[in-house]
C-alpha positions in Angstrom: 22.2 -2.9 -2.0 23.4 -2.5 1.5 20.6 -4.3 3.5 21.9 -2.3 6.8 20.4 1.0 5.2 16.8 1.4 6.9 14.3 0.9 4.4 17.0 0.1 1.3 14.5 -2.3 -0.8 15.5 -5.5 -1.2 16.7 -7.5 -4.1 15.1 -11.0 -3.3 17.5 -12.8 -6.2 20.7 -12.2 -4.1 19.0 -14.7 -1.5 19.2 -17.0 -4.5 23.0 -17.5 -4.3 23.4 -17.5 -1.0 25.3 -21.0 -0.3 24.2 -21.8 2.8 20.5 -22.3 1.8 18.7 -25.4 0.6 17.1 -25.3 -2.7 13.9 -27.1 -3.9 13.5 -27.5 -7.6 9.8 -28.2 -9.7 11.1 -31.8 -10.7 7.7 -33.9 -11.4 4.2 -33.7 -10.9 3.3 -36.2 -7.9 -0.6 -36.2 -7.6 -3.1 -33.8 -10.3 -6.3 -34.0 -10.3 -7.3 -33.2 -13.8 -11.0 -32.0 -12.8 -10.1 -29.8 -10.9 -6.8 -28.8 -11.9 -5.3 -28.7 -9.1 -2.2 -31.1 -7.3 1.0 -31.7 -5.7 4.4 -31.0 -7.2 7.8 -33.0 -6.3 10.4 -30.6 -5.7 14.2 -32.2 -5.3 16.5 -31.1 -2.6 19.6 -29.3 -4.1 22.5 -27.1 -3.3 25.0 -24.1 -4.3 27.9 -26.1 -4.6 31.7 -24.7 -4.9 33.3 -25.1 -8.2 36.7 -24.6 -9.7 37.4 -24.6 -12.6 40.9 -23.2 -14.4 41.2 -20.5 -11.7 37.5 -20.3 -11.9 34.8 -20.6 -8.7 30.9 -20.8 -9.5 28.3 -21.8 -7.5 26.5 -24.6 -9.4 23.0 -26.1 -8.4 24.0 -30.0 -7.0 21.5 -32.7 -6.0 22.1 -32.9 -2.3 20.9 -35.5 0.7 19.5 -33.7 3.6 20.4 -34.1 7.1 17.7 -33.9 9.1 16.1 -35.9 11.9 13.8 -37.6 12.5 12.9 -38.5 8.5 9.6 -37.0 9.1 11.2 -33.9 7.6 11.4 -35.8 4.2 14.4 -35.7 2.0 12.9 -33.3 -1.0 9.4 -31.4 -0.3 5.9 -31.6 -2.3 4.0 -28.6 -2.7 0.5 -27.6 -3.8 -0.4 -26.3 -7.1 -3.9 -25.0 -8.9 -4.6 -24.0 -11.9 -7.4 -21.4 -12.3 -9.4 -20.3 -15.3 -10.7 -17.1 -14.4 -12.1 -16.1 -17.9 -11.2 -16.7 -21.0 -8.3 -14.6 -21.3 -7.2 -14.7 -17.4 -5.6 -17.8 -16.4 -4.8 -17.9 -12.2 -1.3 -19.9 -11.7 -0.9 -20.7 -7.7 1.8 -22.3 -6.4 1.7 -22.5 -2.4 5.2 -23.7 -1.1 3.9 -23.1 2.5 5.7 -24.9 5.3 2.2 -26.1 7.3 0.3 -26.9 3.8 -2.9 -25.9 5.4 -4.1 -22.7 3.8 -6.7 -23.1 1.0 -6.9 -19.4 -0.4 -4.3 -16.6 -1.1 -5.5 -13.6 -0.9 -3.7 -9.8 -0.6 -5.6 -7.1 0.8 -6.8 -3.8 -1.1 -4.7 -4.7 -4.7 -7.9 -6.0 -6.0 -11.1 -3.9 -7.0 -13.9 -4.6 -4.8 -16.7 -6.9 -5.8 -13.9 -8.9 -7.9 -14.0 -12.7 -7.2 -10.5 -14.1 -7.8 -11.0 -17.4 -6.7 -13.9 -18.5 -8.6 -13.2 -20.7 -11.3 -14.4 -20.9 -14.7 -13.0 -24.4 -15.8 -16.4 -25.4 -17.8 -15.6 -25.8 -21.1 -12.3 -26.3 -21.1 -11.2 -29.5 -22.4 -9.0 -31.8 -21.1 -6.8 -34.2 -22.7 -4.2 -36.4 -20.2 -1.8 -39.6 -20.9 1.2 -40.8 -18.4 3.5 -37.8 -20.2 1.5 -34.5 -20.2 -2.0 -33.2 -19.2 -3.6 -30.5 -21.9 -6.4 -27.8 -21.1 -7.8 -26.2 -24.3 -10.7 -23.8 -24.5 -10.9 -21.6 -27.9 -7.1 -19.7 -28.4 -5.3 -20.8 -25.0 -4.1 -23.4 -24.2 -1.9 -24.7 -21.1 -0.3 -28.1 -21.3 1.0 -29.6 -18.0 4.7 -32.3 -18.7 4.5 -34.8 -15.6 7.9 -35.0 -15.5 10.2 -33.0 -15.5 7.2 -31.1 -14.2 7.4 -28.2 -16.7 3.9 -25.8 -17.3 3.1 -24.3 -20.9 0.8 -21.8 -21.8 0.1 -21.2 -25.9 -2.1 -18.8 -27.1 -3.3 -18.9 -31.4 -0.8 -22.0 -31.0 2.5 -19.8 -30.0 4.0 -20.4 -26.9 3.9 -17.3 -25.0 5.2 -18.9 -21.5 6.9 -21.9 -20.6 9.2 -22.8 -17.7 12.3 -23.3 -17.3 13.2 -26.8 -15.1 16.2 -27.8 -13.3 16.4 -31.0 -15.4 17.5 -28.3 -18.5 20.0 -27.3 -17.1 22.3 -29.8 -17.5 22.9 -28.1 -20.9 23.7 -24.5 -19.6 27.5 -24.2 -18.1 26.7 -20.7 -16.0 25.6 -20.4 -12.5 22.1 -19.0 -13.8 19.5 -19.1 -14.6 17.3 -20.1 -11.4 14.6 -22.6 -12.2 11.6 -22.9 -10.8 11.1 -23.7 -7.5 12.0 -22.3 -3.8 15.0 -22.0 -1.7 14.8 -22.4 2.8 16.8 -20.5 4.6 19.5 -21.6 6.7 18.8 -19.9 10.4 15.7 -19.0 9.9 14.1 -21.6 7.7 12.1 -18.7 5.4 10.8 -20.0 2.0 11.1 -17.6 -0.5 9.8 -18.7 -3.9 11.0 -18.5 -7.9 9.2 -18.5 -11.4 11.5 -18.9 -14.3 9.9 -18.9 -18.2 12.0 -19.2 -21.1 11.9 -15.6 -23.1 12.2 -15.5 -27.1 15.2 -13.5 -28.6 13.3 -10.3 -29.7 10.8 -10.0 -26.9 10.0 -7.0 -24.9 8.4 -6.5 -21.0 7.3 -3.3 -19.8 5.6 -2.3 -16.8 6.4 -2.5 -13.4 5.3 0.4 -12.0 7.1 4.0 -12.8 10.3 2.6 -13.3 12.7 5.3 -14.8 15.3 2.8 -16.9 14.5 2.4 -20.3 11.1 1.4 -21.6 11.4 -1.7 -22.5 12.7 -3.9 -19.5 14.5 -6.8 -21.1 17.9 -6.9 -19.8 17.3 -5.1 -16.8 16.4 -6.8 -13.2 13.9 -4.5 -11.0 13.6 -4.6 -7.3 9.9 -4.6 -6.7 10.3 -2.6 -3.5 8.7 0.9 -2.9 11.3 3.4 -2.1 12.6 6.7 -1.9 15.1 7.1 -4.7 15.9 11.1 -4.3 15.4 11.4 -8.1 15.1 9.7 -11.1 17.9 8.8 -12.5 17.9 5.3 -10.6 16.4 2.1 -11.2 14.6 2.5 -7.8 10.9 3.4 -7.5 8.7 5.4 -5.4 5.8 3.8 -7.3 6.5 -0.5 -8.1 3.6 -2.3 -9.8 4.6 -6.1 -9.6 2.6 -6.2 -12.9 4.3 -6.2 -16.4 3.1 -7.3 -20.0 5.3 -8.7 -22.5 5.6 -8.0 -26.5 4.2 -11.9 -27.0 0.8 -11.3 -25.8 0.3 -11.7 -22.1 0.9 -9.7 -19.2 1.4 -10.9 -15.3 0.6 -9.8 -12.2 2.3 -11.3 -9.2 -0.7 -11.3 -6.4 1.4 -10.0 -4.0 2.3 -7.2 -1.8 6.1 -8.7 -0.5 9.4 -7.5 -2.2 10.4 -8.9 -5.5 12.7 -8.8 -8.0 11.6 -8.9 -11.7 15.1 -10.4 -13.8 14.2 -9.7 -17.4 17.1 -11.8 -18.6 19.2 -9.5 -16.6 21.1 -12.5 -15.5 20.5 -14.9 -18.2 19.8 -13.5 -21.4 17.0 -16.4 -22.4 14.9 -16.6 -19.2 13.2 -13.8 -17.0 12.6 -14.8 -13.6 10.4 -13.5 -10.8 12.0 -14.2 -7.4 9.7 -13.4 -4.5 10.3 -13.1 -0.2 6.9 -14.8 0.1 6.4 -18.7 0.3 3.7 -18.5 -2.7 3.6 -17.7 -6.1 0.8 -16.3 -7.1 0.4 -15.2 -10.9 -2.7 -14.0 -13.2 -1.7 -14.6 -16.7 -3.8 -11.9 -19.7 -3.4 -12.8 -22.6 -4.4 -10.4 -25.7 -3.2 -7.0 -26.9 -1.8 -4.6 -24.9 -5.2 -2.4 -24.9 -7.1 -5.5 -24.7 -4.4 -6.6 -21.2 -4.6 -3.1 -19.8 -8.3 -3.1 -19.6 -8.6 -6.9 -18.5 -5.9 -6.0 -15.5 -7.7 -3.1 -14.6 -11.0 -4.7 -14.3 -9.7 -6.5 -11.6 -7.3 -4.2 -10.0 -9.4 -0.9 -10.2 -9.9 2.2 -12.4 -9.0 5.4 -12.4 -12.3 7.5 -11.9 -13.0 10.8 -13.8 -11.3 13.8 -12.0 -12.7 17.3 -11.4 -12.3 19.3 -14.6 -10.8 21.9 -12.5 -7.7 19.2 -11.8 -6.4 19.1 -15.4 -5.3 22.9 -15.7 -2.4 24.7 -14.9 -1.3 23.9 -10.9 1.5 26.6 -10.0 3.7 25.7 -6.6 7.1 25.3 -5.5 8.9 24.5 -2.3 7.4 26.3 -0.5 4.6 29.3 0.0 4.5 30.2 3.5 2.2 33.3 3.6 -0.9 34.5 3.2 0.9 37.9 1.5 2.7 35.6 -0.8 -0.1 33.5 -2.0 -2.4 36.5 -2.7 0.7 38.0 -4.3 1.0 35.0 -6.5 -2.6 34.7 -7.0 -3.4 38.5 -8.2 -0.1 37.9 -10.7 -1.8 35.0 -11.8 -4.8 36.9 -13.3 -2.2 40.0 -13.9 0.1 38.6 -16.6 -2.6 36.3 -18.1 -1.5 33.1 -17.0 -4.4 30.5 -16.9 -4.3 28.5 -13.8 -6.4 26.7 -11.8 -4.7 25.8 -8.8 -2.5 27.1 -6.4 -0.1 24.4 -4.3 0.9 25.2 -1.0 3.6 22.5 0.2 6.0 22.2 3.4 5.8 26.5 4.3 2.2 26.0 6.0 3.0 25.5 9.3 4.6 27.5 12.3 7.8 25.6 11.8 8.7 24.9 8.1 8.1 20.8 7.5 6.2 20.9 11.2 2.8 18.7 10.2 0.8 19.5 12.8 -2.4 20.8 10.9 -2.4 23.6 12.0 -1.7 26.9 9.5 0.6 29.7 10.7 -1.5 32.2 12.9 1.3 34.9 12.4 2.0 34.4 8.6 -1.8 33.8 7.3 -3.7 35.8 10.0 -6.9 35.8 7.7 -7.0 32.2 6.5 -10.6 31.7 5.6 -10.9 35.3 3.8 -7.7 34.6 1.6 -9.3 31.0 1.4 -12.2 32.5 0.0 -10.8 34.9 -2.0 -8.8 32.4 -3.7 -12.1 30.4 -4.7 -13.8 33.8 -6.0 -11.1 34.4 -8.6 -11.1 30.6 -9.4 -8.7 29.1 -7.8 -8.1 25.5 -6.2 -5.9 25.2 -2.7 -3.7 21.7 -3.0 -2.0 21.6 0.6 0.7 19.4 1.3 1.3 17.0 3.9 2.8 13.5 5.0 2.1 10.2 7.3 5.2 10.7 9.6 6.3 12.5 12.9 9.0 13.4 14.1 9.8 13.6 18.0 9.5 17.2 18.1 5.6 17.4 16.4 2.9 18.0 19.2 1.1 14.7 18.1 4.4 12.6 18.4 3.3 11.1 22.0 -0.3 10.8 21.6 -0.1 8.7 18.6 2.2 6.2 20.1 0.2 6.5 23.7 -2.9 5.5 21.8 -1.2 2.9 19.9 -2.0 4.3 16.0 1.8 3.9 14.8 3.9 1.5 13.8 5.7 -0.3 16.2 8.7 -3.1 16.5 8.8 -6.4 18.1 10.1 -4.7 21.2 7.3 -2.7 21.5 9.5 0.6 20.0 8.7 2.5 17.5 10.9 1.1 14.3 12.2 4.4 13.8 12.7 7.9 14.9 9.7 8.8 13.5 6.2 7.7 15.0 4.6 6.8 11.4 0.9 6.0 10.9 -0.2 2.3 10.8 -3.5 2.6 8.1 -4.0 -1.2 8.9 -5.6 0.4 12.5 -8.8 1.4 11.9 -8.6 4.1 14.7 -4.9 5.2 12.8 -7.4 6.2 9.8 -10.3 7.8 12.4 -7.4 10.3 13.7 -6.3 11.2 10.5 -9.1 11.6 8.2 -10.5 14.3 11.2 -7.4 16.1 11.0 -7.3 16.3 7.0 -11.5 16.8 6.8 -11.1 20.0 9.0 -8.5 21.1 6.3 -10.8 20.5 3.4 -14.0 21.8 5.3 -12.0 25.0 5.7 -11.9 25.2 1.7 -8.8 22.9 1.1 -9.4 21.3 -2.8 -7.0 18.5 -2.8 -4.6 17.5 -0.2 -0.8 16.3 -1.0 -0.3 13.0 0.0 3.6 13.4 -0.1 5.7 9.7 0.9 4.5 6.5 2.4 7.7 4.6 0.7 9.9 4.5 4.2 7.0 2.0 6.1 9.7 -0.1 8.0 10.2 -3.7 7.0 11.1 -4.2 10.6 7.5 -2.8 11.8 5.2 -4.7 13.6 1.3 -3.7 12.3 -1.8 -3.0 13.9 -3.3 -6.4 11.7 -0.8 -8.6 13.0 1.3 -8.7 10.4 5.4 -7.5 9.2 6.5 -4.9 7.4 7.4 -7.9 5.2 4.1 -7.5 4.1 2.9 -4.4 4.8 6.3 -2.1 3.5 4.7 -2.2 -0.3 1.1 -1.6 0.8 1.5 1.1 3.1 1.5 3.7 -0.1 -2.4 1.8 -1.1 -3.5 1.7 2.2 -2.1 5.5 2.5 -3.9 6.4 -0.6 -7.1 5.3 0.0 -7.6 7.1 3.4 -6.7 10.4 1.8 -9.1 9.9 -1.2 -11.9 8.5 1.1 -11.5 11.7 3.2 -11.9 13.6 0.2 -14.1 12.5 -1.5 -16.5 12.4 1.2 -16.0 16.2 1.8 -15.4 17.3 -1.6 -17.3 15.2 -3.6 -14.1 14.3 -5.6 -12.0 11.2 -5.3 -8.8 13.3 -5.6 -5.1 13.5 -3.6 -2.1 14.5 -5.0 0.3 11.4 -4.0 3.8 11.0 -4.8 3.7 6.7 -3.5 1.6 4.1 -5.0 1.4 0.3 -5.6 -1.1 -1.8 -7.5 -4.4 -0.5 -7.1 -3.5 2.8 -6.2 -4.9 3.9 -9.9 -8.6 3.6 -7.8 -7.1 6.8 -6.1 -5.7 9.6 -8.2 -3.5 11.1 -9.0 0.1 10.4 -8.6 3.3 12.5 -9.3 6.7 11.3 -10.7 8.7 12.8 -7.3 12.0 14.8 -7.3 13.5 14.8 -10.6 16.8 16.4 -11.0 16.8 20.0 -13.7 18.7 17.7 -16.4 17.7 16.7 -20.1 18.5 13.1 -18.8 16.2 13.4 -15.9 13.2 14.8 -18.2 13.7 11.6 -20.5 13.6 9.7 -17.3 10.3 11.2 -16.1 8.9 10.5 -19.8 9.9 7.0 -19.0 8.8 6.8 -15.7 5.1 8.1 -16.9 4.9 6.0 -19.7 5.6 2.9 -17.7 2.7 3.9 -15.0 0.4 3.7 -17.3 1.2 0.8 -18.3 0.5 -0.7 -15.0 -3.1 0.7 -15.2 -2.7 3.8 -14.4 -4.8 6.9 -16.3 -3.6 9.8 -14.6 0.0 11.3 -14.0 2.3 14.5 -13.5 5.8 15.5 -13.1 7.3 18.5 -11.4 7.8 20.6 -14.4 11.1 22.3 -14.8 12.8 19.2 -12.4 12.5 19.5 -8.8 16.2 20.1 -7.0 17.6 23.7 -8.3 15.9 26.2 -10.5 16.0 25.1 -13.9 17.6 27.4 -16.9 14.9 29.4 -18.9 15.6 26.7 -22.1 14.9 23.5 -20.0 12.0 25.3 -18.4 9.9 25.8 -21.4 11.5 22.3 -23.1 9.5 20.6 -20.2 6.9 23.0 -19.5 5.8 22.3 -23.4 6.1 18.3 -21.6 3.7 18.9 -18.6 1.1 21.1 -21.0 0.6 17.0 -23.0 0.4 15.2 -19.6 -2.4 14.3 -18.1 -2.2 16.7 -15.4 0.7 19.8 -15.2 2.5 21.4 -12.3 4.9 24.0 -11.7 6.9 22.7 -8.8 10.3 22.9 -7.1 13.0 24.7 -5.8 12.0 28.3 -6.4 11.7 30.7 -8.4 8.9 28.9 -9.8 6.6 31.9 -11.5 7.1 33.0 -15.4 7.5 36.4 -14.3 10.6 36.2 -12.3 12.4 35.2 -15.7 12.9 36.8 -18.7 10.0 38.6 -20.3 10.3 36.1 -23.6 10.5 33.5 -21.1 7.0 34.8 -19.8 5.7 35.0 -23.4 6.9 31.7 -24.1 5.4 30.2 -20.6 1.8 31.9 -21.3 1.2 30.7 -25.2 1.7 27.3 -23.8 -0.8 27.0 -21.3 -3.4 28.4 -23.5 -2.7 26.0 -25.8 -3.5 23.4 -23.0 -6.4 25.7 -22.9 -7.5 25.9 -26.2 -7.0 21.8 -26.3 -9.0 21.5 -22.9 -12.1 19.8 -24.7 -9.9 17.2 -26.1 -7.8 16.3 -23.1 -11.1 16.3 -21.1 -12.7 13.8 -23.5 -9.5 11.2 -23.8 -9.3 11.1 -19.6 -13.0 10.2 -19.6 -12.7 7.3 -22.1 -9.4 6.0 -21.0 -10.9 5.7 -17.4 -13.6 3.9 -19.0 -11.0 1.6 -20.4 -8.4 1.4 -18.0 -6.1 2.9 -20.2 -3.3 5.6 -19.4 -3.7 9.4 -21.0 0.1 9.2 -21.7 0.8 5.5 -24.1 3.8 4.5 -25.6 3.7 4.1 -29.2 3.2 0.3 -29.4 0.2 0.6 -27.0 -1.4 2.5 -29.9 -0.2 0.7 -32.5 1.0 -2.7 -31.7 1.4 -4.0 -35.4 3.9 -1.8 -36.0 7.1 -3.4 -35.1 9.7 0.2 -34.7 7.4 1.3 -32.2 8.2 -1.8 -29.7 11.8 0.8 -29.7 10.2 4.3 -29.1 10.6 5.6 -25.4 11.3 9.4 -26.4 8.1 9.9 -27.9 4.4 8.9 -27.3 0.9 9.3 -28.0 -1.4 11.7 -25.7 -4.8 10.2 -26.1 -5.9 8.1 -29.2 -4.8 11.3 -31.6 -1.5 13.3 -30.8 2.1 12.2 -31.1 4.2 14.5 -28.5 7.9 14.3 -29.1 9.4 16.4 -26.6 12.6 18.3 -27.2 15.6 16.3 -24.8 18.7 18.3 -25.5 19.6 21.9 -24.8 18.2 25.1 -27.0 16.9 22.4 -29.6 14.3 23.6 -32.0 14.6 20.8 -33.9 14.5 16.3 -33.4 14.4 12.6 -35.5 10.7 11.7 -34.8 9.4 8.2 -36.0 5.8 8.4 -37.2 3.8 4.7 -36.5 3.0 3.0 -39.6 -0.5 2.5 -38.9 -1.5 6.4 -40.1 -0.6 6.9 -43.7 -0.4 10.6 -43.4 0.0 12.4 -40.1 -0.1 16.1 -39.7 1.9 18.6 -37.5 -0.2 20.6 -34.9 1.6 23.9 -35.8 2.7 23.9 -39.4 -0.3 21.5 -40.8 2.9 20.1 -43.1 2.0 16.4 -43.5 4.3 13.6 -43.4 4.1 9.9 -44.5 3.7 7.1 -41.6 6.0 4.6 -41.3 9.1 7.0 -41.5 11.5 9.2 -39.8 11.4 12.9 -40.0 13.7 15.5 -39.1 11.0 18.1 -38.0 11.5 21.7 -36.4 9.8 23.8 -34.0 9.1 27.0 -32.7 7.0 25.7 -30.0 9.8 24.1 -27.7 8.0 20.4 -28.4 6.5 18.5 -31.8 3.6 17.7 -31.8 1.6 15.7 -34.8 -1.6 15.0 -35.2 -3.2 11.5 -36.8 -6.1 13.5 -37.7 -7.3 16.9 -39.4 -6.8 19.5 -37.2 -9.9 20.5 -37.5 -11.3 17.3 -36.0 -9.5 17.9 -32.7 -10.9 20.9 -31.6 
């Protein structure tokens, strides 16, 4: 990634085999208190050094003498280390490679749910076993086992290891450059200290997670930048929505504590070990151990979940890019009701203003000359407004010099703002004043829900109102962005709802999110399915997509292929380049368009039901198969497919004018039954199954139960 590219996110590991840096290596444990699990850990001095070998350079790790004077630098470097039962199935791992050694606590603003205590310690009842070779803490199923030296950290769970690192002193067995133990590197120049966790990973295990990360489903093999970003699509390993969170097939899943850039290498580099690399001088990990509903809930209790939207939210939302008059909205509306389309929404994105992208608040005097009556005309046929709008502004918006003479943007070390933009700073507190008055007039006029559209391009060079770098504040902006559009809303709506495209961990306290501008392919609407799947499992309940793909209008065949999609996700929009409406197609197509929103309709009791319960439990509306059923092992493999609430497999239909597709059927169910034929099928199998319907859709139970 070409670091010169404003706001490119950054791949930490590539400052991992940089040459020039000294590396500092876990090598033995040099004080532990077993009490209160805590201590100091030795970490040797080494370096990348130049190898050749038959025609061959690598950069091998080398014990290496330091150069420094005085000696008060020291020759290798000890750092702190703390162990911290938080519950019985939450274990708190902090390692604090600090330069000063001073600070006590580690804490990151906003990821974690109010009212949540991370630092308090449950160690009673653990018990501790020590000799001169290895400390053990055991308290009913986990266990965590501490080597002195090499210093090397264990975790077992039912007595299977589900984590263990890796140290340097293993290497000496392992010819390649990688893998990167555990431990920290210091920059030459600028003396940085960017930290590494490396655990050894079993043949056959699985990670997923990560935020709505559009590779395959399951992550191993892949390396993740952990960096919020604008990718343009979907088709990208780059994320407008990172969750440094992710939960592995072996029992546990991680959060890193954090809200600095990271790369996740899921034995990406080296097949046996995954590795976290992270731009801050701490590690800080909390370690849930249990299935993956049993994880999900556990993460979410600390991190936030999603609350209950309107029931108005999860019908039919009809937009594209972009309405931009009264006439046309109306028009849209009274065609709506005309054709027999049910819909409860109407979006209104960039086409509000004077000028066309122009966020100045302010609606077009000349183009909706009667706001409040078609407002309120909208409202008496049952409609919802969604209005769009977005964070930055550029030199030619009317607020452009007032923000920056009041000092509520971002600016840079030179007192400049970072960009061309002047871009909100939410860690001002007079930044959030400005902006929730401008959006409250929007929603006191009748607005429902207001589009909180990017937040992924705060600049990493940016200096913040709170004192601190982009650095830190880059990944947060989206939560902190988030938050003060739901507040807003809430408080003059009575609904905690925004329609956001950015997000990071917590955002799932502030619904709901969107899966951004996906191109009008097949491969992009199995990359959104991807995409969705893996949100929720990063906690989050409630997700869309723009259905049909965003860029160009989509064919008539891909538009009812994902349409059919969107009417089995949690939410559905009709959103993109236009035309957008049923009636501007084919009259079949309009047919086709209108059967399957009423049967959204006609399932509206169900769908209604599974979005309260999973926000009860933390759990996501849309769940891969394994999340269902874990003890079946073929669904660990299934990323075309999923379950859409606790009762219907959706396979959706990937490849052009298909009426047909190879669904597998989880194990678990013994007979499963298809929504549209009621033709049953055995569990545990494949199926060649056909449809009329442009999607399959099978049912666990009766379907007579589901209504």
């Amino acid at each position: 990634m070409n670091d010169n590219l404003l706001n490119q996110p950054r791949s930490v590991s590539e400052d991992f085999l940089d040459i020039n840096s000294n590396y500092f290596f876990f090598t033995e444990i040099a004080s532990w208190d077993a009490t209160g699990m805590s201590g100091t850990i030795v970490c040797k001095r080494h370096r990348r050094k130049l190898r050749l070998s038959f025609n061959q350079e690598m950069l091998p790790f080398e014990e290496a003498r330091g150069w420094e004077f005085p000696d008060d630098y020291g020759q290798d470097k000890i750092i702190r280390f703390r162990i911290i039962p938080l519950q019985n199935d939450v274990i708190r791992l902090l390692f604090l490679a600090e330069k000063t050694g001073l600070s006590t606590t580690h804490d990151v603003p906003l990821i974690m749910q109010d009212g949540v205590n991370i630092n308090t310690s449950m160690m009673q009842n653990w018990k501790i076993s020590e000799d001169e070779k290895e400390i053990i803490y055991s308290k009913g199923e986990i266990s965590v086992k501490l080597t002195r030296k090499p210093f090397i950290l264990t975790i077992t769970k039912d007595g299977k290891e589900i984590i263990r690192t890796v140290s340097i002193s293993e290497k000496t067995g392992i010819m390649n450059d990688n893998p990167v133990p555990c431990g920290f590197l210091q920059q030459t120049g600028s003396e940085r200290r960017e930290i590494a966790f490396s655990s050894f990973i079993s043949h056959d295990e699985k990670f997923f997670g990560c935020g709505e990360s559009f590779t395959r489903l399951d992550k191993r093999g892949q390396q993740l930048d952990i960096s919020s970003n604008d990718p343009k699509g979907v088709s990208t390993s780059q994320m407008y929505k990172p969750v440094p969170f992710f939960m592995s097939s072996k029992g546990y899943g991680c959060l890193v504590h954090s809200s600095c850039p990271m790369t996740f290498d899921f034995g990406h580099s080296y097949d046996g070990v995954q590795t976290i690399f992270s731009s801050e001088n701490c590690m800080d990990l909390f370690i849930f151990t249990g299935t993956p509903k049993e994880i999900l809930s556990t993460y979410t209790a600390y991190t936030g979940r999603s609350p209950m939207l309107p029931e108005w939210s999860f019908g039919l939302w009809m937009g594209r890019i972009s309405y931009n008059s009264q006439k046309q909205i109306e028009e849209v509306a009274q065609k709506l009701r005309q054709y027999d389309i049910p819909c409860d929404v109407i979006h209104i994105d960039t086409g509000w203003f004077e000028k066309d992208w122009g966020c100045d608040f302010e609606f077009s005097p000349s183009r909706f000359p009667e706001l409040e009556s078609m407002i309120r005309k909208l409202h008496e046929d049952g409609f919802h407004i969604s209005l769009w709008q977005l964070p930055y502004f550029t030199p030619q918006n009317k607020y452009y010099k007032e923000l920056i003479e009041k000092k509520l943007v971002i600016m840079d070390p030179d007192s400049e703002t970072p960009t061309e933009d002047a871009i909100l700073d939410f860690t001002n507190d007079k930044t959030v004043s400005w902006y929730q008055e401008k959006i409250k007039k929007l929603l006191d006029l009748g607005i429902d829900v207001i589009k909180a559209d990017f937040g992924e391009g705060a600049p990493y060079h940016g200096i913040y109102s709170n004192g601190r770098s982009g650095l830190y504040e880059h990944n947060i902006y989206p939560l902190r962005y988030n938050k003060a559009v739901s507040d807003i809303t809430e408080q003059a709506t009575g609904n905690r709802i925004i329609w956001g495209r950015s997000a990071w961990a917590g955002s799932q306290r502030y619904p709901l999110h969107w899966g951004g501008d996906a191109e009008n392919t097949n491969q992009a609407m199995a990359a959104t399915l991807r995409g969705g799947l893996s949100f929720g499992l990063s906690g989050f309940t409630f997700w869309s997509h723009d259905i049909g793909g965003f860029v160009k209008t989509p064919s008539e065949d891909l538009y009812l292929r994902w349409l059919a999609f969107g009417m089995f996700t949690s939410h559905a929009r009709c959103h993109g380049n236009p035309p957008r409406e049923p009636w501007d197609f084919s009259e079949n197509f309009m047919d086709e368009f209108r059967k399957l929103v009423k049967l959204r309709s006609k399932l509206m009791p169900y769908i209604l039901g599974q979005a309260k319960s999973s926000c009860e439990n933390g759990w996501p509306m849309m769940r891969s198969l394994f999340f269902e059923f874990p003890e079946d092992k073929t669904a660990w493999h299934i990323d075309d497919e999923y379950m859409f609430g606790d009762t219907l497999l959706v396979a959706p239909l990937f490849e052009n004018n298909a009426t047909r597709r190879q669904v597998y059927l989880p194990c678990s169910v013994s007979v499963w039954t298809d929504y549209f034929s009621g033709e049953k099928y055995n569990g545990g199998e494949w199926h060649d199954i056909s449809t009329e319907n442009h999607i399959v859709i099978i049912s666990k139970k009766e379907l007579n139960e589901i209504q």
